[in-house]
NUVEXMAR-549013 format. One record per atom (N, C-alpha, C): residue in one letter; x negated, y, z. Coordinates in steps of 0.001 Angstrom, whole numbers, plus 500000, padded with zeros to 6 digits. Atoms other than C-alpha are relative to their C-alpha. Example, Ala and Ser with C-alpha at 12.3 -4.5 7.8 and 13.67 -1.06 7.14 Angstrom:
BEGIN
a499110498810500000;a487700495500507800;a499100501200500000;s500820498810499940;s486330498940507140;s500770501090500730;
//
This chain:
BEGIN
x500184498719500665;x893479759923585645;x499496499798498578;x500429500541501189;x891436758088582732;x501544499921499036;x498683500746500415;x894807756285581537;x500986501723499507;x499239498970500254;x896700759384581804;x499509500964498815;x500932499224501038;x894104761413579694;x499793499586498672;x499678501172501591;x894263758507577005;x500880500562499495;x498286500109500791;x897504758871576586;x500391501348499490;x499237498363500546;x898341762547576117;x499040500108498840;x500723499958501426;x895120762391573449;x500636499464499017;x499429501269501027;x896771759574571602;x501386500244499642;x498964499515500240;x900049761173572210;x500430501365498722;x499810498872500864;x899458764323570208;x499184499465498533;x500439500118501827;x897281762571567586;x501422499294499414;x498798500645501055;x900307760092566648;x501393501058500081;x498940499167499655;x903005762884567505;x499607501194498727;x500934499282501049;x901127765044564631;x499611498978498523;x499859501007501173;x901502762103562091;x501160499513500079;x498048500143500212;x905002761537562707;x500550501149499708;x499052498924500769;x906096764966561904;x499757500238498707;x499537500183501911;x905304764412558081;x500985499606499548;x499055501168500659;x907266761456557641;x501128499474501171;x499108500363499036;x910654760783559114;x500394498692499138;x499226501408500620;x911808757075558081;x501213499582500637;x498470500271499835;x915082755909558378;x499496498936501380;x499627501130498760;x916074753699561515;x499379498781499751;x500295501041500422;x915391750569559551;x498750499408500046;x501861500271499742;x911779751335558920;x499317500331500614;x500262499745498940;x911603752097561941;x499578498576500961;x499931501675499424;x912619748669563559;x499311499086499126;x501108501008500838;x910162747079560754;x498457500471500826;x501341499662499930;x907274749379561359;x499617499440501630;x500019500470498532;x907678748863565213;x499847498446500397;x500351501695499853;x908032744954564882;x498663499705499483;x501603500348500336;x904910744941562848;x498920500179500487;x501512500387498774;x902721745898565707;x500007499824500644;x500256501035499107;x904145744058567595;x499511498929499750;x500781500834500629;x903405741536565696;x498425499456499617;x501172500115500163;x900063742337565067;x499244499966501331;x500456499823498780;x899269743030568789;x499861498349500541;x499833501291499643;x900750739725569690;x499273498805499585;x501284500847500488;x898252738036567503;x499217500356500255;x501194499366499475;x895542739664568465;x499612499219501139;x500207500369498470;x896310738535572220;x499733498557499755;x499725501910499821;x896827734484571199;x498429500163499234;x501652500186500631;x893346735067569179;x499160500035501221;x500577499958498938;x892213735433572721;x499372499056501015;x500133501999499875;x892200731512573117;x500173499381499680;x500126500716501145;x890845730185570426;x499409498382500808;x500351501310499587;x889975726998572412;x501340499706501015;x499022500244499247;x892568725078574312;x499447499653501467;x500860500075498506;x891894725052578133;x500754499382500361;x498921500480499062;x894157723163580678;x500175500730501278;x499734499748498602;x895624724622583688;x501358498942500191;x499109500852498814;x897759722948586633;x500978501014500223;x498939498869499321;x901250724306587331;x500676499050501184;x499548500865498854;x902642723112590607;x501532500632499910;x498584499069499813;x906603723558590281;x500934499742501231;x498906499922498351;x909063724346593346;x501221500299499492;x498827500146500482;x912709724225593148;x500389498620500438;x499584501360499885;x915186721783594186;x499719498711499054;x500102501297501161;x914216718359593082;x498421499850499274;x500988499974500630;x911013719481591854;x498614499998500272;x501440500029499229;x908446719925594626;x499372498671499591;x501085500995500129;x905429717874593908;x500093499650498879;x500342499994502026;x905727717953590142;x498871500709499507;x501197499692500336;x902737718646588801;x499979500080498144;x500344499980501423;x902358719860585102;x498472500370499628;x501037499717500257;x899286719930582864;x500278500960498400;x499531499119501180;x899847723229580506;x498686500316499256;x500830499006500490;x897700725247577994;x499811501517500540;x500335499039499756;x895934728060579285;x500313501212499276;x499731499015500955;x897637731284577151;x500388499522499509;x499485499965500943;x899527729551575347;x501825499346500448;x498497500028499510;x902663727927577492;x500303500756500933;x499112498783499122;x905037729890578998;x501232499146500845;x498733501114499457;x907530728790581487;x501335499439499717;x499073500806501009;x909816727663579091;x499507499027499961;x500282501480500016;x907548725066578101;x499486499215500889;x500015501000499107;x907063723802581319;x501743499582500339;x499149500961499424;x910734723666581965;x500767498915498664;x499364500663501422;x911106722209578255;x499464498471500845;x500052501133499842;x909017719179580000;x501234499578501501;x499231500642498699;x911650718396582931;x501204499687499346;x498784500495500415;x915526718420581982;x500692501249498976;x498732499269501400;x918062719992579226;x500079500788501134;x499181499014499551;x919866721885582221;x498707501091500580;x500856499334499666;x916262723263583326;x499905501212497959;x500494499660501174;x915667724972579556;x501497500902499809;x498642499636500615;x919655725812578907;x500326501194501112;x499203498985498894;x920056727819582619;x498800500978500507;x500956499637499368;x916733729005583375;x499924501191499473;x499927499215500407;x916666732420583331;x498948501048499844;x501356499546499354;x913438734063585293;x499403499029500032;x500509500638498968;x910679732736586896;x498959500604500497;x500887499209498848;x908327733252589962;x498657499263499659;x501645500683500021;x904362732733589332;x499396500621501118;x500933499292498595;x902604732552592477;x500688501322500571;x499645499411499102;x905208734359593671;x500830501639499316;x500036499045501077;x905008737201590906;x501398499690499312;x498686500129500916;x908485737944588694;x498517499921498687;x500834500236501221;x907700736401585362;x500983499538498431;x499063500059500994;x909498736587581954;x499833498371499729;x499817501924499836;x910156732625580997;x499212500283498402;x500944499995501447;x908226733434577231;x498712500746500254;x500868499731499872;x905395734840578441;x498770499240500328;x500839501027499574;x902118732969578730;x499636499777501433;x500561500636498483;x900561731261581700;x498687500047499662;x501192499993500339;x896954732453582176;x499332499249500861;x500760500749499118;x895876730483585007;x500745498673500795;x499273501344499075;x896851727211587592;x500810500978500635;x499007499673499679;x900036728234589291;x500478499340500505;x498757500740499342;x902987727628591508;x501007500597499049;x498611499825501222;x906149727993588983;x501262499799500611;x498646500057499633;x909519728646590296;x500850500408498489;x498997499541500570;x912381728635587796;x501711500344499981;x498750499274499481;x915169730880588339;x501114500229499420;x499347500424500771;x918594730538587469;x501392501030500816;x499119499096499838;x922005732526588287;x501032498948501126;x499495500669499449;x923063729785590534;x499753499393500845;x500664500114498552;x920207730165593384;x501025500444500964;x499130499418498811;x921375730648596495;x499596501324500406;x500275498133499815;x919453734198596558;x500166500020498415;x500005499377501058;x920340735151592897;x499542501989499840;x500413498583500595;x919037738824593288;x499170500449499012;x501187499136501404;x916043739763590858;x500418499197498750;x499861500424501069;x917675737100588493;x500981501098499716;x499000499519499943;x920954739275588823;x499534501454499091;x500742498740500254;x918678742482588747;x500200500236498596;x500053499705501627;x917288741535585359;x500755499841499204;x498633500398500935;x920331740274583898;x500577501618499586;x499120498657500039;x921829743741584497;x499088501035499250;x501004498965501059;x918495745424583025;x500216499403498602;x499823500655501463;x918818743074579944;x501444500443499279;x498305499856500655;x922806743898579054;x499462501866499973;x499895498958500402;x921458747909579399;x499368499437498451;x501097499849500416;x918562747048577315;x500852499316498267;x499851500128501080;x920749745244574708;x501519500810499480;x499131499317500684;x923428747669574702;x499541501366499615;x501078498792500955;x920517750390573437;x500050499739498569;x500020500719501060;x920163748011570693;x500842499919499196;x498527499910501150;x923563748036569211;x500390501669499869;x500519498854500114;x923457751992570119;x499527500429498488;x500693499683500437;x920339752166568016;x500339499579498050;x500105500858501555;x921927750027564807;x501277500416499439;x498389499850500063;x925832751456565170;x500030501018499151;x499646499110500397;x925280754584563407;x499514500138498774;x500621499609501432;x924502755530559316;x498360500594500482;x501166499408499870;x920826756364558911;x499854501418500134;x500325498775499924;x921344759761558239;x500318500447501059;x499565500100498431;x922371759937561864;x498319499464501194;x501218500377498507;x919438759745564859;x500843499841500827;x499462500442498503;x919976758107567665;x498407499897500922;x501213499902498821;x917278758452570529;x500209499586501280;x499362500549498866;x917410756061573438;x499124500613501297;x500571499523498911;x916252757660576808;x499757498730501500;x500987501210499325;x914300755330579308;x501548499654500784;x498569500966499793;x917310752954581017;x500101500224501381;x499800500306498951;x918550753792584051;x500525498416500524;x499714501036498530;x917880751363587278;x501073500249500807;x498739500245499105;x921120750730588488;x500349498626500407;x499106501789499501;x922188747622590920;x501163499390499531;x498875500835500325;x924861745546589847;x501258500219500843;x498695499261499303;x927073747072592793;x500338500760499451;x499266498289501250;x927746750094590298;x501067499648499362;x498926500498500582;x929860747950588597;x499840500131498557;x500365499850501948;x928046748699584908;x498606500233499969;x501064499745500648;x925402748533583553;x499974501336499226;x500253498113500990;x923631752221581686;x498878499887498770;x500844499975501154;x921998752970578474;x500446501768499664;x499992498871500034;x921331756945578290;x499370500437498361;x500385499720501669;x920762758214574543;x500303501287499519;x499631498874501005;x921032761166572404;x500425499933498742;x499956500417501623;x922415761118569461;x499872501128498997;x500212498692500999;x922357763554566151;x500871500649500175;x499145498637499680;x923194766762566936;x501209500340498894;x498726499614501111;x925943766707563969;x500859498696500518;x498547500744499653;x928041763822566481;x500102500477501593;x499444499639498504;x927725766626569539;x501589499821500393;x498213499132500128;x931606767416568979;x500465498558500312;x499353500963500383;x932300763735568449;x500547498979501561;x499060500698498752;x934583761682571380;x500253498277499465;x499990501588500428;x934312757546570780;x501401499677500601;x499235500504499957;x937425756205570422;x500359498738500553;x499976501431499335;x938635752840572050;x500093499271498825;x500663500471501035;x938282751636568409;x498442499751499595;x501749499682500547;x934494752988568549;x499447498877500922;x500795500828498789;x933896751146571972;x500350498796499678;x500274501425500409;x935137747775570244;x499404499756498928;x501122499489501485;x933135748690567134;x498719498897500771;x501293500640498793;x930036748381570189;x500218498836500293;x500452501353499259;x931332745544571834;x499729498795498967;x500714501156500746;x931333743305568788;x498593499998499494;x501120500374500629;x928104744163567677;x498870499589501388;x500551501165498994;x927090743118570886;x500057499047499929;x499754501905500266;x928629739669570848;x498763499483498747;x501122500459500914;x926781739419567536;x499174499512500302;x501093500439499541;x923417739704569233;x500227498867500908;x499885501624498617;x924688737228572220;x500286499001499033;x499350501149500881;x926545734738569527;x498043499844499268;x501974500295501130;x922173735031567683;x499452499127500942;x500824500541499336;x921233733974570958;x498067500270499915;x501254499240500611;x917819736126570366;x499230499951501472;x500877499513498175;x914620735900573079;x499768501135499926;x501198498957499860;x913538738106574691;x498503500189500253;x501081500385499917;x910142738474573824;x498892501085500588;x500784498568499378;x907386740307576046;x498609500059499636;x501144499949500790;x904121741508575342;x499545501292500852;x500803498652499590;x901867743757577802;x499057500146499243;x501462499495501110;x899646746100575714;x499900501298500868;x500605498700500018;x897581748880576636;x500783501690499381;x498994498832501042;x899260752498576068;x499730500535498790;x500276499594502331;x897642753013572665;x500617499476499360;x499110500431501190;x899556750472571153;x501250500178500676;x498790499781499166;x902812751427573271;x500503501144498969;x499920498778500289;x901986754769572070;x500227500092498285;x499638500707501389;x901492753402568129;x501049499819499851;x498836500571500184;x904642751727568323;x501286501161499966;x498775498972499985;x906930754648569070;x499036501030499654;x500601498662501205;x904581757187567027;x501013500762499601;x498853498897500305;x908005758540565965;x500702500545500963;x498617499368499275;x909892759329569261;x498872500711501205;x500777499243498796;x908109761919571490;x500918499541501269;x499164501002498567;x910786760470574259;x499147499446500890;x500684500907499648;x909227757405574273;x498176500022500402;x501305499127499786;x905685759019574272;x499385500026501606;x500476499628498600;x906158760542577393;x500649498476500831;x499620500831498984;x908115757470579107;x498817498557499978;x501463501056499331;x904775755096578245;x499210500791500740;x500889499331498771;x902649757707580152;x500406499918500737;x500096499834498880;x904619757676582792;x500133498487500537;x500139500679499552;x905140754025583046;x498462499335500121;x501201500352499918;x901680753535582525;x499120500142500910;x500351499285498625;x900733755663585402;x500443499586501052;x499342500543498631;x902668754068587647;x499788498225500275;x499855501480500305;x901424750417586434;x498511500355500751;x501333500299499708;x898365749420588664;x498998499989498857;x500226500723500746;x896697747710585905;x499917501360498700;x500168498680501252;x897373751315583240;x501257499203498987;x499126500696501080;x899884748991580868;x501227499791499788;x498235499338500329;x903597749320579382;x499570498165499888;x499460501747500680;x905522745676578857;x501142500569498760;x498863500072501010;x907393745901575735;x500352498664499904;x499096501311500110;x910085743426574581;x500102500236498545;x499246499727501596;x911189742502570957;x500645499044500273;x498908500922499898;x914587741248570558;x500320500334498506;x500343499642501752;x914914740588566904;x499274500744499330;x500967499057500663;x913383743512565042;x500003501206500630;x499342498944499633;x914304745867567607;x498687499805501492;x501438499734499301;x910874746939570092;x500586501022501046;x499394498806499389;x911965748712573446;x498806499542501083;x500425499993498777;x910325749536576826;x500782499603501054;x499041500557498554;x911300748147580255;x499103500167501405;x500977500086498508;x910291749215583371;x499838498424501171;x500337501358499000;x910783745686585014;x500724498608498644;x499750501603500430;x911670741637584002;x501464500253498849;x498460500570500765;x914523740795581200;x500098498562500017;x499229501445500695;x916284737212580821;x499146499896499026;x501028501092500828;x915094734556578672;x500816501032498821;x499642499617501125;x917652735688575700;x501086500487500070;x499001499302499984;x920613737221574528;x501013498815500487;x499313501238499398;x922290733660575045;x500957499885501416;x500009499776498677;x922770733909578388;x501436501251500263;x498958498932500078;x925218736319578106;x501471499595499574;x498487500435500418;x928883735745577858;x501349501407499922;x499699498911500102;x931269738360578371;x499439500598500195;x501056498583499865;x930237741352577404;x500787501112499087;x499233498776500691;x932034744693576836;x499255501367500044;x499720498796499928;x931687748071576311;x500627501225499869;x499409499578499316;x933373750228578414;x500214501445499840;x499543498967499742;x932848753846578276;x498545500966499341;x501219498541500253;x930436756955576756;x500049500802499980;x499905498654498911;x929995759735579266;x499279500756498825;x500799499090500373;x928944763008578199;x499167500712501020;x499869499373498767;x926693763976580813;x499147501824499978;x499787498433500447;x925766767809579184;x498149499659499324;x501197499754500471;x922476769332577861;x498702499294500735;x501611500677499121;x918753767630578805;x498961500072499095;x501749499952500494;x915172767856577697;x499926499650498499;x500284500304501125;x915932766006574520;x501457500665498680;x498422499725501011;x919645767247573256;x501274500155500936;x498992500468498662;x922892766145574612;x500056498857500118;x500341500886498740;x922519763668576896;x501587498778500306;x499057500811499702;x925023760715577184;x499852498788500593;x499851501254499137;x925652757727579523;x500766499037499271;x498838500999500271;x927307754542577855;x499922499030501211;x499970500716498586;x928201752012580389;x501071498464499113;x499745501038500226;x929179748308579795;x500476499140501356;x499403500979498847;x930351745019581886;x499898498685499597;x500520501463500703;x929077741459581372;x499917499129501529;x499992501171498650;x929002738364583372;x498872499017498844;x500382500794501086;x926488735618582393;x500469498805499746;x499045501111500132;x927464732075581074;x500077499462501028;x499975500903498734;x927290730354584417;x501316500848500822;x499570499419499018;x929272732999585699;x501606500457499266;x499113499985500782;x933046733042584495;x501238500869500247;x498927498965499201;x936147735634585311;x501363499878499294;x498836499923500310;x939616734890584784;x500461501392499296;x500181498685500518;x940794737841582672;x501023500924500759;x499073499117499490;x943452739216585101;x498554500775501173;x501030498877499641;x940082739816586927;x499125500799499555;x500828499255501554;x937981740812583850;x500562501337499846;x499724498412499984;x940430743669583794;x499846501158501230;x500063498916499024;x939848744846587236;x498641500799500057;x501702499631500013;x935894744850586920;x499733501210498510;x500127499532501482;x936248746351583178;x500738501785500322;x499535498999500026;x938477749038584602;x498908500903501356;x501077499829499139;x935883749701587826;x498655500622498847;x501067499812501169;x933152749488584362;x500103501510499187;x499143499261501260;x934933752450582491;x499815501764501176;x500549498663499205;x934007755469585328;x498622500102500340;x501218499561500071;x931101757342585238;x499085499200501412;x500875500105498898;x927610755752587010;x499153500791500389;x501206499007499495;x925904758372588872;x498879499713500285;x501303500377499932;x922319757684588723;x499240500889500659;x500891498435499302;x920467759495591493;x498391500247499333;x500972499523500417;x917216761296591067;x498928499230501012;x500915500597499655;x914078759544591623;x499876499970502078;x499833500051498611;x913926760725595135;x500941500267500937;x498469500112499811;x917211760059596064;x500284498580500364;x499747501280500209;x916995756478595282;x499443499341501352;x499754501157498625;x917146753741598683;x499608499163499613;x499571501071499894;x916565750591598457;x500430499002500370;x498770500239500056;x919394748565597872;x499920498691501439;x500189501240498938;x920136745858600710;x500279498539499468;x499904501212500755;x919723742468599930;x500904499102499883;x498407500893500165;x923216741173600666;x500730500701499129;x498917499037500744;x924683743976598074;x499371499936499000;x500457500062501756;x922851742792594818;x500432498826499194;x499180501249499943;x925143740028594089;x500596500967498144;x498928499147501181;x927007740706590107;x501272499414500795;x498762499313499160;x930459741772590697;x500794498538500371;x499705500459499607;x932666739324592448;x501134499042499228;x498501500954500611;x935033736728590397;x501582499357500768;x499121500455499502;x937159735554592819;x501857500651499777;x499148499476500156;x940668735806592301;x501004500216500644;
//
């Protein structure tokens, strides 16, 4: 109730200093990187002495490996930087003590370290996040595709399984491109500036903060406002995870992939109109990606791409099942 009460204070003071000043997109994705930036230092100022912890790693080949890391300051990258090239190049997640854990995030204590890869024999929560990461970076090209004098407003990312057959990224855009219908010119417009980001190979970088600076950070989008209160409320702990992928600062309700890397094909497919909502009009884009480990002849590329290209119905909170664990598999290559 505290947390919640924070936030709506903090919400209307910075929601009341953003309606002076509207800044373009640009200095938007500056102002937003810069506290992340500043946050993110803040946190590493947090261990100003170097400590040692013990990571015990599991995984084929690896039981009874024993690393000696820095306390806050390696992340399971740089434990799998000490083992092999194909550990660092495929590793996508990993499990701490059991816990999902972004692979750039620090290690605060001794640990068991699993690193997770698209080529376990249970690939689900790697799969999961893969499929949250391709919404999360097709917001991103969204958010950069259109002239400044144009808003674009991304709406929190629907959770959809990988049985849907697409990935979702829900947005609004400026009410002067209601009328407007994306062409199959517009949707390869999107997909290259996707590739872009995958060809950068960009981390993804995470960073739990407190909802004041959540709330700081998107000072301009009442959206986002309300979607850190509510993930905040729903976080044991009171705290949003943001990501920065280049200069570009989003929310995520759960784990992303190491980087854009990881990514290989990658299209986009289709942008629903799905009518009026809370913020404007309301649209669904929808995409289709496989990651590099994972490869599709293109006579099947077109079957999944054409499966990708019809609307994903996203039920309502209490609507939603969860999914069975033999049906979270990405879509099927075989030919």
């Amino acid at each position: 109730m505290a947390t919640r009460t924070v936030c709506r204070f903090l919400q209307r003071r910075f929601a009341s200093a953003a309606a002076a000043v509207h800044p373009s997109a640009a200095e938007l994705r500056s102002q937003r990187s810069a506290i992340f930036s500043r946050e993110l230092a803040r946190q590493r100022a947090l261990y100003p002495r170097v400590e040692k912890i013990e990571v015990s790693m599991q995984g084929p080949g690896l039981d009874g490996t024993l690393l000696v890391m820095n306390r806050g300051m390696s992340t399971p990258l740089s434990c799998a930087r000490h083992l092999t090239d194909y550990h660092v190049a495929n590793s996508a997640l990993a499990l701490v003590d059991g816990e999902l854990w972004p692979l750039h995030q620090p290690l605060t204590h001794s640990c068991t370290l699993t690193l997770l890869t698209f080529k376990d024999s249970d690939p689900t929560q790697v799969n999961q996040a893969y499929w949250r990461s391709c919404s999360a970076l097709l917001g991103q090209v969204l958010q950069s595709a259109f002239k400044d004098d144009f808003t674009v407003e991304l709406l929190p990312i629907p959770e959809v399984p990988v049985t849907t057959g697409a990935f979702c990224c829900d947005v609004v855009l400026d009410p002067q491109l209601d009328s407007w219908s994306p062409s199959a010119e517009s949707l390869r417009s999107l997909t290259r500036g996707a590739q872009q980001l995958v060809q950068q190979d960009l981390v993804w970088e995470p960073l739990e903060v407190t909802p004041s600076v959540a709330l700081e950070v998107f000072s301009h989008s009442r959206c986002k406002q309300e979607e850190v209160e509510e993930k905040a409320a729903q976080n044991p702990k009171g705290r949003v995870m943001l990501y920065r992928c280049g200069d570009h600062v989003l929310l995520s309700g759960g784990p992303l992939v190491a980087r854009t890397g990881l990514c290989s094909q990658f299209e986009v497919t289709a942008l629903h109109t799905l009518g009026q909502g809370a913020w404007g009009l309301h649209r669904r884009a929808q995409g289709l990606s496989l990651p590099l480990q994972l490869q599709a002849h293109h006579t099947v590329w077109r079957k999944l791409r054409q499966r990708a290209e019809k609307l994903v119905e996203v039920p309502k909170p209490e609507e939603v099942t969860p999914p069975s664990p033999t049906c979270t598999s990405l879509p099927s290559t075989s030919q």
